[in-house]
C-alpha positions in Angstrom: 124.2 28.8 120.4 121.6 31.5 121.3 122.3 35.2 119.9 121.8 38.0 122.4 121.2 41.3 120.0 122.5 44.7 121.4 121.5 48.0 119.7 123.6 50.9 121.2 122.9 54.5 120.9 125.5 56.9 121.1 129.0 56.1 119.1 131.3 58.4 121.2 134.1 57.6 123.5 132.2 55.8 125.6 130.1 54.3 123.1 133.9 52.7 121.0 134.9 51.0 124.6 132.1 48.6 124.5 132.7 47.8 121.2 135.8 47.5 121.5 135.6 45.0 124.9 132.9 43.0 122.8 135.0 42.7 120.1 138.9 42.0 121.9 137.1 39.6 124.4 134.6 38.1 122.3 135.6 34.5 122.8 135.7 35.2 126.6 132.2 36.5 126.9 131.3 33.7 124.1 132.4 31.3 127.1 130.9 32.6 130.0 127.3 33.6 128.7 127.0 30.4 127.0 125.6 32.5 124.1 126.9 35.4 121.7 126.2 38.9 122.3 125.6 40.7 118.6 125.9 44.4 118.0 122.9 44.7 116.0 122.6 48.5 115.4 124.3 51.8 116.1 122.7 55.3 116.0 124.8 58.2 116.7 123.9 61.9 114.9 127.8 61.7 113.5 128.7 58.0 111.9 131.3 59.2 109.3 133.8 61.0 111.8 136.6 57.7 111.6 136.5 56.3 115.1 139.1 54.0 117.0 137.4 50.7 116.5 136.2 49.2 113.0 132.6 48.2 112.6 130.1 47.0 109.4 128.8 50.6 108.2 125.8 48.6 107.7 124.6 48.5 111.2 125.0 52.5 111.2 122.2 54.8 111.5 121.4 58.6 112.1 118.0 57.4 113.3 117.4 56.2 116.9 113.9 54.9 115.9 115.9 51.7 114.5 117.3 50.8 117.3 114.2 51.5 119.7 111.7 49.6 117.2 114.0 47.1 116.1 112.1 43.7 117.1 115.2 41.4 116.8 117.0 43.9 119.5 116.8 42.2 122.7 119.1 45.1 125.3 119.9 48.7 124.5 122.4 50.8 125.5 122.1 54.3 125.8 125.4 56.2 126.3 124.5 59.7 124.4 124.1 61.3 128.2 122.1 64.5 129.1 118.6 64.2 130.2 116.4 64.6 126.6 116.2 62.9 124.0 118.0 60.4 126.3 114.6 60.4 128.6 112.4 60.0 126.0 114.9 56.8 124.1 115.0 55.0 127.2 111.3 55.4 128.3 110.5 54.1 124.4 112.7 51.3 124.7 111.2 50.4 127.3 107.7 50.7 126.3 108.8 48.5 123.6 109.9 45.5 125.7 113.2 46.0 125.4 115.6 45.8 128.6 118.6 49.2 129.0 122.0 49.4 130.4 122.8 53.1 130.8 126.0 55.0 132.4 123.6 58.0 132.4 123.8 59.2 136.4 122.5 62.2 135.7 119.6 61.5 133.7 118.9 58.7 136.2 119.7 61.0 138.9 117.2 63.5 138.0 114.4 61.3 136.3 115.6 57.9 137.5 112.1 57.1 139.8 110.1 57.7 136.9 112.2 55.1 134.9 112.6 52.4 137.4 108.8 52.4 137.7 108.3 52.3 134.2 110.4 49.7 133.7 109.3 47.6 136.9 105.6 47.9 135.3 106.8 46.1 132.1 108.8 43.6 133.7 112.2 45.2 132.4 115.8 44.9 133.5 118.3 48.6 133.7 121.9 48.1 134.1 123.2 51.0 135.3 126.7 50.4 137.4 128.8 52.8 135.0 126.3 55.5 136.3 128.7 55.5 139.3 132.2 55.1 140.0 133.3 53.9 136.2 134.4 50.5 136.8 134.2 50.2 140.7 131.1 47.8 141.4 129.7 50.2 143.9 126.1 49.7 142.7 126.4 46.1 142.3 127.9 46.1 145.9 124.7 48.1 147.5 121.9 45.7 145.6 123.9 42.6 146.1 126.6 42.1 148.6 125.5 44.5 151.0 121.8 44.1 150.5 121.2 42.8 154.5 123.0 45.5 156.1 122.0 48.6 157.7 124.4 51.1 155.6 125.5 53.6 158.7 127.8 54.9 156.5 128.8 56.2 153.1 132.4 58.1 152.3 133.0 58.5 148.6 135.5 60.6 146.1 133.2 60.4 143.5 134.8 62.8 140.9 138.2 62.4 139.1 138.8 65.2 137.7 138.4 67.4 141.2 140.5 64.7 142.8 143.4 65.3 140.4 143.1 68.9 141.0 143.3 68.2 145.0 146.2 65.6 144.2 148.1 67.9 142.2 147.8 71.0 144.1 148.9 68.8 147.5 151.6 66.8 146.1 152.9 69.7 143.6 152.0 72.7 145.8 150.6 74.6 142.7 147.6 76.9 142.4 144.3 76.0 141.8 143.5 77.5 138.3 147.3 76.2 136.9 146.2 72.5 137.7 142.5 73.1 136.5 144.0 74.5 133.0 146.7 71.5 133.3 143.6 68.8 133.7 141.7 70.2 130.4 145.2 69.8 128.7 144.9 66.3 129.7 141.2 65.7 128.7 140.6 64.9 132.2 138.4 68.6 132.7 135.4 69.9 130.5 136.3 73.3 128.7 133.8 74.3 131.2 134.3 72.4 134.2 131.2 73.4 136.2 129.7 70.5 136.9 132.9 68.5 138.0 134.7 71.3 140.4 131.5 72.4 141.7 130.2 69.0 142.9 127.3 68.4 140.2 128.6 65.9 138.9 129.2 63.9 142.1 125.5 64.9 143.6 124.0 63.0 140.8 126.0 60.3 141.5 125.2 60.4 145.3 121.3 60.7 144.6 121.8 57.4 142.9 123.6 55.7 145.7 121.2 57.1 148.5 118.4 55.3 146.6 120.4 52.2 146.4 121.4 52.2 150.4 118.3 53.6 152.1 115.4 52.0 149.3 114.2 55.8 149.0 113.7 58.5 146.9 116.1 61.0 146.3 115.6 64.7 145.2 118.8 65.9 144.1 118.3 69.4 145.1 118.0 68.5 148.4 121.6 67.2 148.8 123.9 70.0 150.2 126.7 70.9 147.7 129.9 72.5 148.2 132.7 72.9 144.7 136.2 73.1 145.3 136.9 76.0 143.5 137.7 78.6 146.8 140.3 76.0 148.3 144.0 77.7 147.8 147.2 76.3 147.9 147.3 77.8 151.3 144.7 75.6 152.8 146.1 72.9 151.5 149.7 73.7 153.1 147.8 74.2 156.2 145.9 70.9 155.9 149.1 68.8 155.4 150.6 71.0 158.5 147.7 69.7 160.7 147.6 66.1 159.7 145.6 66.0 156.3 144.3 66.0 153.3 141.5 67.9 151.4 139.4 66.0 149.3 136.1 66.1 147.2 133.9 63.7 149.7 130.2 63.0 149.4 129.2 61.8 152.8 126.1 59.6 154.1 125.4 58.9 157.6 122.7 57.3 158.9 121.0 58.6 162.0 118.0 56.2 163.3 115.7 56.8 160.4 117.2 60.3 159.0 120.3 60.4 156.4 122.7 63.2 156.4 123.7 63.7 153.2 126.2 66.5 151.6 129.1 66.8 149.4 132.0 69.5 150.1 135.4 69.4 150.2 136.5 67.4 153.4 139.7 67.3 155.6 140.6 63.7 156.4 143.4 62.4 157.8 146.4 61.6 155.9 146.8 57.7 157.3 143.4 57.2 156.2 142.9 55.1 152.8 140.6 58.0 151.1 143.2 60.4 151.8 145.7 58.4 149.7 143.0 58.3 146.6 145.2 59.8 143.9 145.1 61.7 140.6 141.6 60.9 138.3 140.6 57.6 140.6 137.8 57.0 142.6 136.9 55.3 145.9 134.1 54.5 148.6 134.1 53.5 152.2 131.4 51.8 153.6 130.5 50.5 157.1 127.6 48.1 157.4 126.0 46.6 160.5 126.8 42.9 159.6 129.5 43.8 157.2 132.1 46.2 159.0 133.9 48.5 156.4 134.1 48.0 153.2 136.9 49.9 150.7 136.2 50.1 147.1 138.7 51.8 144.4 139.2 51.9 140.8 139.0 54.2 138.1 136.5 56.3 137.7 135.9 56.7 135.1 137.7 56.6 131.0 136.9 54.2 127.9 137.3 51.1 128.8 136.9 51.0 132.7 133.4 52.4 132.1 133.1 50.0 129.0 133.4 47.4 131.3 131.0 48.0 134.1 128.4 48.6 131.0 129.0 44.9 129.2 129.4 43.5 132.8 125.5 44.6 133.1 124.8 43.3 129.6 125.8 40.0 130.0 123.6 39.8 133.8 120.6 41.1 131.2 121.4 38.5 128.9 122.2 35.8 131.4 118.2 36.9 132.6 116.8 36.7 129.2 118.3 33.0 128.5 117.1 32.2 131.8 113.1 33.7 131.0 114.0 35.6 134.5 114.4 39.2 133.4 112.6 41.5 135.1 112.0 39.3 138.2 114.6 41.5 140.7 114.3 44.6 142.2 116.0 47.3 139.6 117.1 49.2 142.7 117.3 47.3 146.1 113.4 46.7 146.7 110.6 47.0 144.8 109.7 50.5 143.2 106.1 51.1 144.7 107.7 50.2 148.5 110.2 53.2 147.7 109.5 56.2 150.2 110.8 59.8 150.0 114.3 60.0 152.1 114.3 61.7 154.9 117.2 64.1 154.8 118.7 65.7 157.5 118.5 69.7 157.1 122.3 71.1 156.7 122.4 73.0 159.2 121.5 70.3 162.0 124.9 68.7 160.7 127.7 68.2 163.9 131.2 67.8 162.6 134.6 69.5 163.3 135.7 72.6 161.3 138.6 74.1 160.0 138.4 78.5 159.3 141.2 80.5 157.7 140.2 84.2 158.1 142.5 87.3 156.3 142.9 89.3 159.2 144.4 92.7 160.1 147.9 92.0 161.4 147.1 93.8 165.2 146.5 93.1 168.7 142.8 91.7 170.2 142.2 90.2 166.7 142.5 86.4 167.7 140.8 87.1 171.1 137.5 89.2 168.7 137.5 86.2 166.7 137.7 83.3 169.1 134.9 85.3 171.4 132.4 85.4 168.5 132.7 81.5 168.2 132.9 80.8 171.9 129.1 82.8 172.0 128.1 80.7 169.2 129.0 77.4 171.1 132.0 76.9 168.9 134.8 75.5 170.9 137.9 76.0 169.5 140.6 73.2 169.4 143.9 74.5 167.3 145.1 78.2 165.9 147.6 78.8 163.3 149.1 82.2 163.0 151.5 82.9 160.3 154.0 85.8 159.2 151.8 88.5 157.0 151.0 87.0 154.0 149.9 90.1 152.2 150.4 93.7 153.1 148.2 94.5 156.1 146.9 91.1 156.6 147.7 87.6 158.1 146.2 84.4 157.9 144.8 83.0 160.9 143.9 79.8 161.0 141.5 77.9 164.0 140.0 73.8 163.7 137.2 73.1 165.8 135.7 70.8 168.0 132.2 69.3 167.1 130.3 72.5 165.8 126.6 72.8 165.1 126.4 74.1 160.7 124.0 76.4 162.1 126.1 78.1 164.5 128.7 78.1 162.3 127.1 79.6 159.5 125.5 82.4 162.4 129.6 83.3 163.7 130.9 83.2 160.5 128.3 86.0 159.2 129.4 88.2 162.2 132.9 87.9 161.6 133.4 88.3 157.9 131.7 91.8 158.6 133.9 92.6 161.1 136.7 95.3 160.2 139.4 93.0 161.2 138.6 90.8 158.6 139.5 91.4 154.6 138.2 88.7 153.0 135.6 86.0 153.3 136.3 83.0 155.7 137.0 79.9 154.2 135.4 77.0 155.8 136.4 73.1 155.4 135.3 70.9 157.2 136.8 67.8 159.0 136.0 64.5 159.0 138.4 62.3 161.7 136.9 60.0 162.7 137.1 57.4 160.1 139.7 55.3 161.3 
């Protein structure tokens, strides 16, 4: 029987999961490959700290370079993260002949186009399906099963840990910055949570899947982005009073030959089966021309879901290499030099249906001031919300929308948060209902 040899770089949590799948379901995989996948080498800058799975300290190394230039290594995996030296490791291993399966999204987000065309030139395969959605197959479900459709659409909740915020404060009714405090307790937020609340971490995950839907390239900073970080328990009170729930959603829609693409928390209704997306997991909902909608969900992300979605690539590597047909398919879902720029649709060209809260002055004319300025901006509205006084001097008014333009939005909303009727700054979510 044919050995397959692995070299993996980075030993961390991610990094114990795969070792720990090969080694638990080593028969299994023995079975189905028809050959033996052999953990060759491991570099890591820390190999003494004990870790939860036992391995020959043998095949430990502080040095990368014996894993990249190893001649008997046939796939590595890179699962360090960040965007150097992991660049520099995987163009290397590449340049050496040697095919990569990566959970990396933001280094492939960022610098994925000059990979994929470095690779394609030497005839060399990337897995890279834990990049996005842990172990949901959402890449292998773009390049594969849904690889003759027109993707019209995209809906996604792409980020655990702002979902279990959004969960938590919904279900629980608590604050914002007493779930975000409970989710690092849990491991499930970063000491600094930056990248997670404010929707970095899902726009690098989004560029990847653009590229995969619409066969283009993606510049990350030209995805709108919106954190979560000013929705209060209030809005999410208000939400639930009007028929939803507020989630993290990165949304594609495809318009003839443009894509709208942006990420910001969403109001969807609470029927819906992204609305019922719980806790730390993860889901997407699709709609193809042949294929109808399609619902994905899983975890996210954690050890050994994301262990799994990066062996499931290494055995399709190795099932290429003992088949002589690696490098033969498309890394992405056409070839690299056919890959165009995406055309993006410009934010504020976006139509969709709004929900305001404003921190008014608790007088007469204030509803009919605010409501004018809209109505002169061509912003029809559809429901209003007025409560007791929530704080001394003020009360929150709350208006949803029919379909706005952003751009007239944005231009009423400026006029109104100067206005001296208004204490605070608006807060804007927007509304998605018409997935059903």
């Amino acid at each position: 029987m044919k050995n397959i040899n692995i070299g993996l770089i980075g030993f961390g949590t991610i990094g114990c999961g795969v070792i720990k799948l090969l080694q638990d379901n080593e028969k299994l995989i023995e079975k189905k490959l028809a050959a033996r996948l052999v953990l060759k080498k491991i570099a890591d800058i820390d190999i003494t700290t004990p870790r939860p799975v036992k391995v020959n300290k043998n095949i430990l190394t502080t040095n990368a370079k014996e894993v990249l230039h190893d001649n008997n290594i046939d796939i590595i995996i890179e699962l360090m993260g960040g965007y150097e030296p992991a660049r520099t490791f995987i163009l290397e291993a590449i340049a050496s002949g040697k095919h990569v399966v990566t959970a990396n999204k933001a280094l492939l987000a960022a610098h994925g186009n000059e990979i994929f065309k470095a690779a394609e030139r030497k005839k060399i395969d990337i897995g890279f399906e834990a990049s996005v959605g842990g172990t949901i197959p959402i890449i292998r479900t773009l390049k594969e099963s849904l690889i003759a459709n027109n993707i019209k659409s995209i809906y996604g909740i792409m980020n655990g840990t702002a979902n279990f915020i959004l969960t938590k404060m919904t279900d629980e009714g608590k604050d914002f910055d007493v779930v975000l405090k409970e989710a690092q307790k849990l491991g499930y937020a970063e000491a600094d949570p930056t990248y997670d609340i404010e929707g970095i971490d899902t726009a690098h995950k989004l560029a990847i899947i653009l590229s995969l839907a619409y066969g283009c390239k993606v510049n990350l900073k030209d995805i709108f982005r919106e954190g979560i970080s000013a929705i209060s328990r209030q809005d999410v009170v208000f939400a639930r009073e009007l028929g939803y729930r507020i989630k993290l959603l990165a949304i594609a829609i495809l318009h003839n030959d443009i894509v709208e693409a942006r990420i910001h928390p969403t109001m969807i209704p609470s029927q819906h089966l992204l609305a019922n997306v719980n806790r730390n997991y993860n889901a997407f909902h699709l709609i193809g021309d042949a294929s109808g909608p399609v619902f994905l969900y899983g975890q996210g992300a954690g050890m050994m879901p994301t262990a799994s979605a990066v062996v499931s690539d290494v055995i399709d590597i190795a099932r290429n290499i003992l088949k002589g047909a690696a490098g033969c398919s498309p890394l992405r879902t056409q070839k690299e030099k056919t890959m165009c720029d995406i055309n993006l649709s410009p934010m504020d060209n976006i139509e969709t249906k709004y929900y305001f809260r404003f921190s008014a002055v608790d007088r007469p004319g204030v509803l009919s001031k605010i409501s004018g300025i809209l109505g002169d901006n061509n912003i029809s509205i559809a429901t209003v919300i007025q409560k007791a006084r929530h704080e001394e001097g003020s009360v929150p008014v709350v208006m949803t929308t029919y379909n706005a333009k952003e751009k007239n939005v944005r231009k009423a909303l400026k006029i109104i948060d100067k206005l001296d009727i208004v204490l605070d700054k608006t807060i804007i979510v927007r509304i998605e209902d018409e997935l059903l």
